[in-house]
C-alpha positions, 0 to 999 in steps of 0.5 A: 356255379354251374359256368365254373363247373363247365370251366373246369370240365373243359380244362380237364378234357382239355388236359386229357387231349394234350395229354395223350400220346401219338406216334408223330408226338414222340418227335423222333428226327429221322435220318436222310434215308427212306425206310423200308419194311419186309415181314415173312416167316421162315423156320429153324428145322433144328428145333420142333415147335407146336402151335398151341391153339391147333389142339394138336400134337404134331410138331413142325419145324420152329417157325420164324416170323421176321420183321426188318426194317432198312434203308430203302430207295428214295426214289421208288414210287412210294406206296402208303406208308404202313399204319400202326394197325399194319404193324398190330396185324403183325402181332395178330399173326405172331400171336397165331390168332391170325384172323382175328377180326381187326376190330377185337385187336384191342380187346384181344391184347390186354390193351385198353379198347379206348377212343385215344388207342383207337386213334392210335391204330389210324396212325401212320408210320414212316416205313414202306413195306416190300420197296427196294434196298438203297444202295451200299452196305449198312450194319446190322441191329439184331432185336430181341422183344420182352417177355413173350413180346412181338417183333414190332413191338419197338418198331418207332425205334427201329424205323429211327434206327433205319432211317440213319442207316441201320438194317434192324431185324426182329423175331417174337420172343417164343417159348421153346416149346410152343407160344408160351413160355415154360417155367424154365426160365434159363431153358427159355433163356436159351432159345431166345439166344438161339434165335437171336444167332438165327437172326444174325444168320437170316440177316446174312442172306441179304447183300446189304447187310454189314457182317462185320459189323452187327450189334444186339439190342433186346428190350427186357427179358431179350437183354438176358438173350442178347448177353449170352449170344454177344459171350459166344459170338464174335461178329458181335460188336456192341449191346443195348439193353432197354432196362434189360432183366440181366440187371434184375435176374443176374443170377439167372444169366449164371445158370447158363454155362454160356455165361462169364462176364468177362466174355462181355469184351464189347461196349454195353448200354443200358438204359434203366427205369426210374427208381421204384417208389415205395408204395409200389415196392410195398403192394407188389411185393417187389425187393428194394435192392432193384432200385440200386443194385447191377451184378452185371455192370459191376462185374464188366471189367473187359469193355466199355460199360454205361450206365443210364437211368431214366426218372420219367420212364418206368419199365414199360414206357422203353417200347413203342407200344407201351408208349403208345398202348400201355395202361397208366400205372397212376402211383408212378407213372409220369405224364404222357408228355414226360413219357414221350420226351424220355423215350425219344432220349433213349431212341437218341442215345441208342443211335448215338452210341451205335454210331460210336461203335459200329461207326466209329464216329468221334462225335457221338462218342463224345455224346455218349460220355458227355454229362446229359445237360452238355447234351441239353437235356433238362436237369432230372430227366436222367442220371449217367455214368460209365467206366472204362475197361481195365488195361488188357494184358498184352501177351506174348502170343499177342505180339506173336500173332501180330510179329506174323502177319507181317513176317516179322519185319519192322519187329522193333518198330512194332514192340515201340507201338505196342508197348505205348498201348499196353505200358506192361508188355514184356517179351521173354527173353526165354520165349524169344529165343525159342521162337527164334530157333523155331523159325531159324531151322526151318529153311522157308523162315530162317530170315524171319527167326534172324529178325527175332534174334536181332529184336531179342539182342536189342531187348537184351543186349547183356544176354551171352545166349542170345548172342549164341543163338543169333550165330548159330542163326547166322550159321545155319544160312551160311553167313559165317561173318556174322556168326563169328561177329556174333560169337565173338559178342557171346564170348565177350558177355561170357567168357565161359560160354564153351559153345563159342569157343568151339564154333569160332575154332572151327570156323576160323580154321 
């Protein structure tokens, strides 16, 4: 009896030990690139902030902790990677308890001071702080942390991202008035939006960095801040959310007069939680609607939209230190295997879906739209879908403003091209021939408004006015063959048409 019990106690630790989690067991391929890591502060001098734990009632400029990870030059004498302790000082600093002994760190935070995170603190990561940039230009991953959360708190997946060519850059999310947040839930809202604009402008300081091309990626509550800064930025390309709270709290995102889903015009991820059970639903009080409802995605109509849900992840395991660090909740949580496995397809379908739109790359396109087991993952693990925008309208100041920049040449060429892309485009005949006099009168584009007449002719070859206009185009620059040419047409469309009548005896005296 006694050997039995030894037995089972050894299978049980045994079980405890394959159980546990570490940073190199997430198993994340990375990329060809070296990773390299800054961290420093700077500040926003628009805004006033207070530092809590001073006691005091100064106001300083809104201070900005900065944590970037990027592609670094392999070739640089490599100091020692950072360890996960590295990256907890950082919290520390963020947290504005910046010399708390190292030792209380654990205790500190809300994380369990056990012998397994210990040894998570020991870990080494892939990134090297201050080494030098690789060459060449890079886009650009904007992060915005949960609620109150620290700009590392994701840094498996930013260093990922990093080492397949991405320059991510993060703040702690920090409430508008000091460290906490107040509850003005859409104020705070707010100023994570802002911070996330800070971000972008920081971001800009580096020559690395691909302006052009910048996508936002928030965990939680920063999904709420990276929907409002994409809605009024244009140099927004693409979103991630990580169980963004835009799908649980559509109604707080309406109370920003910044937001209208139908400025959401870039492609949008969002990768959810599993379903919550019921004994968790009932003793934390929480609305069964959650589990199915998403204003937000409903509401997209202007982009790409996917949709996908992880059924061994529940809302914390979508950052590394909740992977890492994050009491078990035993009613729902799945095994630190499953955990792990499943954050590793959320880090793999964000870097997919990021090389499809900031990349333009074909096959992780097809990845993303693939159904999970064409992407060999296990039945069950996740669920996925996604929906296509509405054909857009096409309007006549559309075509205007593609007719100019190429001075109105080829017009007929262009309108074939774009009617095969937007089958519901009409140019107006009314709207043509006003463009065309505006451009006909005035001496340095009369040959332009000539090519506008010729498209509208060949659109409308039954309308006596156009063919009016054209001559008097025609007139206008001095080539009087043409005009009668095209007053005779006018004539011959409407006998009536008395205009005609008049120029073609003046000109033929």
């Amino acid at each position: 009896m006694l050997l039995r019990i030894a037995l089972i106690l050894i299978l049980f630790q045994a079980n405890q030990i394959l159980g546990q989690t570490s940073f190199k067991q997430i198993d994340l391929n990375n990329g060809k690139h070296k990773v390299g890591f800054l961290h420093y502060t700077t500040a926003d001098s628009t805004r006033t902030y207070s530092k809590i734990y001073d006691y005091s009632n100064a106001k300083l400029a809104r201070p900005i902790p900065i944590s970037i990870w990027y592609p670094a030059n392999q070739n640089e004498d490599e100091p020692s990677p950072l360890k996960v302790l590295d990256y907890l000082s950082i919290l520390k600093e963020e947290e504005e308890w910046e010399h708390l002994p190292d030792e209380q760190i654990l205790n500190w935070f809300s994380y369990a001071n056990t012998p397994a995170n210990q040894k998570h603190l020991k870990e080494k990561s892939s990134a090297y702080p201050n080494v030098s940039f690789a060459k060449g230009k890079f886009p650009v991953v904007v992060y915005a942390p949960s609620f109150q959360a620290s700009s590392i708190e994701n840094f498996a997946l930013c260093e990922y991202l990093a080492s397949h060519g991405y320059i991510v850059i993060a703040s702690p999310s920090r409430g508008t008035e000091n460290r906490w947040f107040s509850n003005n839930n859409p104020k705070e809202m707010e100023t994570q939006a802002r911070d996330v604009e800070f971000l972008i402008k920081e971001i800009s300081k580096f020559p690395q960095a691909n302006m052009d091309n910048i996508s936002v990626m928030g965990f939680s509550f920063g999904g709420l801040a990276n929907i409002l800064a994409q809605t009024r930025n244009k140099n927004i390309k693409a979103v991630v959310s990580l169980d963004g709270t835009e799908r649980y709290q559509y109604a707080l995102l309406t109370k920003s007069p910044f937001f209208n889903a139908s400025r959401i015009n870039v492609p949008y991820i969002h990768m959810a939680q599993k379903d919550i059970p019921d004994i968790v639903l009932k003793e934390d009080n929480i609305d069964a609607e959650l589990n199915t409802i998403f204003d937000l995605y409903d509401n997209i109509s202007n982009s790409r939209a996917y949709r996908l849900k992880f059924h061994n992840l529940t809302h914390s395991y979508f950052s590394t230190l909740g992977v890492l660090f994050q009491h078990r909740d035993t009613r729902q949580d799945k095994s630190d295997a499953e955990i792990m496995q499943s954050y590793k397809w959320v880090s793999v379908y964000a870097l997919n879906f990021l090389n499809a739109f900031l990349k333009n790359d074909d096959v992780a396109l097809a990845f993303i739209q693939n159904k999970p087991s064409e992407n060999g993952i296990e039945n069950g693990l996740m669920s996925h879908k996604f929906k296509e925008p509405k054909p857009e309208s096409f309007s006549f100041q559309d075509f205007n403003d593609l007719a100019s920049k190429q001075h109105y040449e080829n017009l007929y060429e262009l309108y074939q091209s774009l009617k095969w892309t937007h089958p519901s485009l009409a140019l107006a005949e009314g709207n043509l021939n006003t463009l065309g006099m505006q451009l006909v009168f005035n001496p340095e584009t009369s040959g332009q408004g000539i090519n506008v007449f010729l498209l509208a002719a060949k659109l409308y070859p039954n309308s006596a006015n156009l063919f009016d206009s054209l001559a008097e185009g025609y007139l206008f620059i001095g080539n009087k063959e043409k005009a009668i040419e095209s007053f005779e047409k006018s004539l011959e469309l409407n006998a009536q048409n008395q205009n005609a009548v008049e120029r073609l005896k003046q000109l033929k005296e």
